[in-house]
C-alpha positions, 0 to 999 in steps of 0.5 A: 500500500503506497500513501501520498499525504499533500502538506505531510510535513507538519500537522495532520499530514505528519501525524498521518504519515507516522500513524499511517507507516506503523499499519504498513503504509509505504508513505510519500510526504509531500511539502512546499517550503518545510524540507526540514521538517519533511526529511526529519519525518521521513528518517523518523518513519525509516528508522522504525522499519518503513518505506517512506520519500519526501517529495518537493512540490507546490500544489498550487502549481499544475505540473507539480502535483503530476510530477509530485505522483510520478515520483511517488509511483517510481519510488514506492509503487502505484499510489493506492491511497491518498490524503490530500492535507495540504492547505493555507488559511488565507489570514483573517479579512472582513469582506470589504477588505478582500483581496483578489490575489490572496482569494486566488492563492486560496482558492488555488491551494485549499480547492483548486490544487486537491481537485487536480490531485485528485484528477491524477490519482483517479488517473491512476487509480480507477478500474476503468483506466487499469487501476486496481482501486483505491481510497481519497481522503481530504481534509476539509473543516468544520468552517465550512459549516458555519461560515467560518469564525470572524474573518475567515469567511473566505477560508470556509468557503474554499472548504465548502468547495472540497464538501460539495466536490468529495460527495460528487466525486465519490458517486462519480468513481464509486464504481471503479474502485475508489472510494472518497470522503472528506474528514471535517476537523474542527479547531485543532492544536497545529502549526497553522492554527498555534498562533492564534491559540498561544493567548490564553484568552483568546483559546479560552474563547474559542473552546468556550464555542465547542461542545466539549470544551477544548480544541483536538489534537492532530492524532485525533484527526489521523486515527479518524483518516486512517480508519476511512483509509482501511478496509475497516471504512470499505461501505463508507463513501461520499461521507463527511466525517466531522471531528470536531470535539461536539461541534460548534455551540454559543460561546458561555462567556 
């Protein structure tokens, strides 16, 4: 079993890949800008006995991603298994404030880029194309729910564009051996998100508004992707798996 992660370097990709290699994943770490990071991760998943590559690319860039599968395939085998976990949170912006160029990196990256990523594994893939199956998670997020919290409604929006894609891709593959769904985390302790959380008061605010008061962790969310990667998932597809602590409920304070 060949798993490519997208933005495997940190956070839930990197808990991903680590999780995914002690099940007997073959794991491709995709990343843009963390090399570091990403070799770090690789010798660490090589010295527990596994199979694992990093592979540079952007997936905000078309050839990219093709190539980002070619390497992969040629390294470890044909890519059976992919989660697509690479994405930016375009800052915070009141509508009137918008700025097309940071919408369209946004919209390149979060949507657009995880769209074509899973153009290229159906590709390979697909039973009707010679493929032998295969199994597409990608990770959305609660935001995409709610409209996201203050300032983030453009950041919501790309992720309601991976919800509404996943459920018809998956019917559109279902019959040639590929089963999608889209995991929908909510608040999650991660590099991306660890800024915002260092005030206390600030983190204090926004687990006040989940049911069970606290915000995840990125093991949580790579148990939850790796259940819908295995055969244990086998009838589950086109489905939104929310793992979000309860959701999203009025703040107390």
């Amino acid at each position: 079993m060949t798993l490519l992660i997208t933005g495997g370097a940190s956070g839930i990709g990197a808990e991903t890949a680590r999780r995914a290699a002690e099940r007997g994943y073959s794991i491709a770490i995709n990343y843009r800008s963390r090399q570091r990071q990403a070799q770090a991760l690789i010798g660490e998943i090589t010295n527990r006995g596994a199979k694992a590559i990093a592979v540079p690319g952007d997936v905000a860039r078309e050839a990219d991603i093709a190539r980002l599968f070619d390497t992969a395939e040629a390294a470890l085998g044909p890519v059976t298994h992919l989660v697509n976990s690479a994405g930016i949170g375009g800052g915070d912006s009141r509508v009137e404030d918008f700025d097309a160029a940071v919408l369209a990196e946004l919209f390149t990256v979060n949507t657009i880029g995880l769209m074509l990523c899973c153009r290229e594994a159906v590709r390979r893939m697909s039973t009707r194309r010679g493929g032998k199956g295969g199994v597409i998670v990608n990770v959305s997020s609660m935001a995409g729910t709610i409209g996201g919290r203050p300032g983030k409604s453009h950041y919501a929006a790309s992720k309601a564009a991976v919800d509404s894609f996943s459920m018809g891709f998956a019917k559109e593959v279902a019959r040639e051996g590929i089963r999608v769904n889209a995991i929908r985390p909510g608040m999650i302790l991660t590099e991306m998100t660890e800024p915002g959380l260092a005030d206390e008061t600030a983190r204090a605010d926004i687990e006040s508004t989940i049911a069970m008061g606290r915000v995840g962790k990125a093991h949580e969310i790579a148990d939850a992707i790796l259940w819908l990667l295995s055969d244990e998932a086998s009838l589950v597809s086109g489905t939104l798996l929310d793992v979000s602590g309860g959701g999203f409920v009025f703040g107390r304070r």
